[in-house]
C-alpha positions, 0 to 999 in steps of 0.5 A, a space after each residue: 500500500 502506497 504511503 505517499 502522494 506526489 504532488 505532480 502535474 498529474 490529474 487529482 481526481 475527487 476519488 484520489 482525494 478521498 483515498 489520501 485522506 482516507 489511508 493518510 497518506 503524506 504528501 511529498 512534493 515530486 521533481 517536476 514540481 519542484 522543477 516547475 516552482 523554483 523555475 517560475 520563482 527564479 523567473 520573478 526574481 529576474 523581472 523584478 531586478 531588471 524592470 521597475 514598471 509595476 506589475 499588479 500585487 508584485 510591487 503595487 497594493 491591491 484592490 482598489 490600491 492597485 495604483 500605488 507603487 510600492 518600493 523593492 526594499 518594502 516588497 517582503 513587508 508588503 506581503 506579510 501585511 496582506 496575510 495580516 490584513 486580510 485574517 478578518 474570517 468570523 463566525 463558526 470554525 471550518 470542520 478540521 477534515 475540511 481544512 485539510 483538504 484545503 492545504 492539499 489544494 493549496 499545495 497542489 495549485 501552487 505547484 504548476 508553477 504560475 504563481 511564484 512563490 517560493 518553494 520554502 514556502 510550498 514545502 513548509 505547507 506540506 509540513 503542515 499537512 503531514 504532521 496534521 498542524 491545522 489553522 484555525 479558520 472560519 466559515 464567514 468572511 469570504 465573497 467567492 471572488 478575488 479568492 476566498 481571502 479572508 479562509 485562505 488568510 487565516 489557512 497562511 498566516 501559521 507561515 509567518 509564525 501569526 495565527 492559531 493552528 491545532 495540533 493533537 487536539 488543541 488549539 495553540 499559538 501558531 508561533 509555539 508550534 513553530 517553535 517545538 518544530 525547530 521552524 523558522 517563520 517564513 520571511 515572505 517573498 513579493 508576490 507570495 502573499 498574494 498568491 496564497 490568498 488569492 484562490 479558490 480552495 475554501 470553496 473547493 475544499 468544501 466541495 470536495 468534502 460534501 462530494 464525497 459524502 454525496 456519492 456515498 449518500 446517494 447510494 445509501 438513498 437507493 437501499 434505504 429506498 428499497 428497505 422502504 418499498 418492501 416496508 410499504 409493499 411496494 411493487 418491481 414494475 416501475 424498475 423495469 429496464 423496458 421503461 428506463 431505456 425510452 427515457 435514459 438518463 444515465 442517473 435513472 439508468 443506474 437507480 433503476 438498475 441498483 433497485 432491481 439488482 438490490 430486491 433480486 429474490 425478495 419474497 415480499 416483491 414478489 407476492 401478489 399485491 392488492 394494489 395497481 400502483 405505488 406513489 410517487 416516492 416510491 414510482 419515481 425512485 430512478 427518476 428523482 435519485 436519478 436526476 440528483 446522481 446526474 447532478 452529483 456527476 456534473 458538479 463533480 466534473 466543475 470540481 475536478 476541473 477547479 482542483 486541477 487549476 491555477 487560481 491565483 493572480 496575477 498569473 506567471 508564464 515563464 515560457 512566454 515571459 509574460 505576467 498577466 493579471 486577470 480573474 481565475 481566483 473568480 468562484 463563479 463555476 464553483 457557486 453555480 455548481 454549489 447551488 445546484 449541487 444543495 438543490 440535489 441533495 434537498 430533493 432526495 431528502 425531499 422524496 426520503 420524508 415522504 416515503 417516511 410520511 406513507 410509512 407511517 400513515 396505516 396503509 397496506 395493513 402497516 399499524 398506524 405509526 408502525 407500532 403496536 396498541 397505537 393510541 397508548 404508543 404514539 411510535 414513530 408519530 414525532 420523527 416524520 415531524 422532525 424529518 420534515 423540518 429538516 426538509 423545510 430547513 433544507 428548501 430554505 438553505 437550497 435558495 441560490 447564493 450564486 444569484 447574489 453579488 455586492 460590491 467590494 473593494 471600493 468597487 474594484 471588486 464590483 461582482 462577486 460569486 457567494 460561493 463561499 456562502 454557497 459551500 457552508 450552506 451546501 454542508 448544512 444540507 448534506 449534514 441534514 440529508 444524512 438525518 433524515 435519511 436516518 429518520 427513514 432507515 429507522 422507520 422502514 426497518 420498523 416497517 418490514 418487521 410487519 411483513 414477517 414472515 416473508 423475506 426481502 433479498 439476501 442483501 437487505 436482509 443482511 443490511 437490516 441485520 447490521 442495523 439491528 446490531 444497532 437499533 433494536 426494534 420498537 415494541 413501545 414508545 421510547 425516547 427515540 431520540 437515541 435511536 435516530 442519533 445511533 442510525 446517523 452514527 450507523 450511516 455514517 460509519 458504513 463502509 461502501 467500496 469506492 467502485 460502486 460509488 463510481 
């Protein structure tokens, strides 16, 4: 097994991410990197002791300052201000995991050798990631243009031995870290500043994080789909490959598919039904989770194309002896792709309520509230509430930030993406959509138990056992609370091979 990645110019997918988290594995930076950013910093270098001309964020201010030259020998001063003037993030701190993925990415745009920064400085990154020296972040601060500066401030002021960083557990001073690892603060060089502020890694990151939780969540949607269709006795019909392939979006393709493939000798599908046909959540599984796979596919296309970018600026062509400014730090892509991912996963949240609401509602010789004596037990009444306020809370939070812009910078930065409010906001949706997939996992387990004793398939039998290793079944009313924490906890703890969530 691999204990290293090399940086390199080689495509980083989603999938490679989640595997170097997943296995840790460290990071090392590979020859042509190194070849590639000492080349772009000695070019700099070169410029700037034969040319006095200004050049944007090298020797000017930025911003609307972009006019006023700056002097040689206040270069390095200039740059260490920027970090310090720009640490103005505020509000809830930025989940660790998702921290991490923001070095990572960081490192990596820097590596392509269009920024100019020094190769101390990509390597003491690196550091950070390998021996896991988080900064401390915060979620607001960032308009998704110009780069998320204020994140990505915060993310570099541990450079110049400023800021709060974690570390085994606890929060500390970033310049007492430096010092138990024998590090020196890095004395920024022009440009430097700039290009680690400048970016798009916040936004990235977080889509990388709530990308990977989506595929493992859309599949988990498909079986708890189907633990739910046998729960409600729902009929194959609507899986049928014949009716897919006259409409065939490749999401609907895959649902429908998976369904069939997970109620494959199910002696519930199988009995005759009284009924002709099923509701809408539960017909048009393959059409709704379809519709959000699709979506997932699509913004993991945006994403993969992002993290294998430059987005600072201004940007650095040595071959062409050209230093260009321009607008790659912009979060546009990322802020459409965001909103449209959060309006994806709120709809398989959407339709995962309603089946809950049909399991609960004493249809198909189901109890009323899947529960015995109801009336004494009120059973699963109070989590269907629960599971359609997160939904309400989800429609809320699936408003487009992208569709907002205000001025900044003294209307130098006169439109800008949210995609940073975009991202934190997709997080909170995805967390939701885990809950109230939970809600539902609770009841249709409930729900099959009334089928007995007819079976489902040999893999949802082996699911509800594993579930059951966990969530006993309800005979009367107890805080159920308990169980709906422990089916987030079962959700999140399992383990699905990276090949079926391609």
């Amino acid at each position: 097994m691999e204990t290293v990645h090399y940086i390199s110019s080689d495509l980083l997918s989603i999938e490679k991410i989640n595997e170097i988290i997943s296995y840790d594995l460290k990071l090392e930076l590979s020859e042509e990197a190194r070849a590639n950013i000492v080349k772009c910093r000695s070019y700099l270098d070169d410029k700037l002791k034969l040319n006095d001309n200004p050049i944007y964020g090298i020797n000017t201010g930025f911003g609307s300052l972009c006019n006023v030259k700056i002097s040689n020998e206040n270069l390095s001063k200039l740059q260490e201000n920027l970090v310090k003037s720009h640490a103005c993030g505020t509000g809830e701190e930025v989940p660790q995991e998702i921290v991490k993925i923001m070095l990572l990415l960081k490192i990596q745009s820097l590596s392509y050798g269009h920024s100019g920064v020094q190769l101390e400085t990509v390597e003491r990154l690196i550091g950070f990631y390998n021996n896991d020296i988080l900064p401390v972040i915060y979620t607001q601060g960032s308009l998704g243009a110009s780069g998320d500066l204020a994140p990505l401030a915060h993310l570099s002021l541990p450079l110049i031995g400023e800021g709060e960083v974690y570390k085994d557990g606890f929060r500390q001073p970033a310049s007492k870290i430096l010092e138990n690892m024998n590090w020196k603060p890095i004395v920024l060089q022009s440009k430097e500043g700039l290009a680690l502020l400048n970016g798009t890694q916040f936004m990235a990151a977080y889509g990388v994080h709530i990308l990977i939780k989506a595929s493992k969540l859309s599949y988990l949607a498909d079986i708890i789909g189907a633990v739910s269709l046998e729960g409600f006795d729902g009929r194959i019909e609507p899986f049928n490959e014949l009716i897919h392939m006259v409409r065939p979006h490749k999401g609907q393709i895959v649902t429908a598919e998976r369904m069939r493939d997970l109620l494959e000798d199910s002696e519930i599908i199988t009995q005759v039904k009284k009924h002709v046909q099923d509701p809408y959540s539960f017909r048009c599984i393959p059409q709704v989770h379809g519709a959000s796979k699709d979506t997932i596919d699509y913004v993991k296309k945006v994403f993969r194309t992002e993290i294998n970018s430059v987005t600072d600026n201004p940007n650095i062509f040595v071959g062409e002896d050209q230093i260009i400014s321009g607008g790659n730090f912009h979060g546009q892509p990322l802020a459409l792709a965001l909103d449209f991912l959060g309006i994806a996963l709120a709809e398989l949240g959407s339709i995962s309520e309603r089946r809950t609401y049909q399991l609960i509602s004493g249809l198909r010789e189901l109890p009323a509230f899947l529960v015995s004596d109801p009336g004494l037990n009120s059973g699963f009444m109070i989590p269907q509430y629960t599971a359609a306020s997160i939904v309400s809370q989800n429609k809320q939070l699936a408003t487009p930030a992208s569709i907002d812009s205000i001025v900044s910078s003294n209307g130098q930065e006169d439109h800008v993406s949210m995609g940073a409010n975009a991202a934190t906001k997709t997080l909170r949706i995805i967390e939701n959509l885990e809950r109230i997939l939970a809600i539902e996992l609770l009841n249709a387990s409930q729900a099959i138990e009334f089928r007995r004793p007819l079976k489902s398939s040999e893999f949802i039998e082996m699911f509800i056992k594993a579930y059951r290793d966990e969530v006993s079944f309800v005979s009367e009313d107890r805080i159920l609370h308990y169980d709906i924490e422990k089916s987030i906890a079962f959700l999140m703890s399992f383990q699905i091979d990276s090949e079926v969530l391609q």
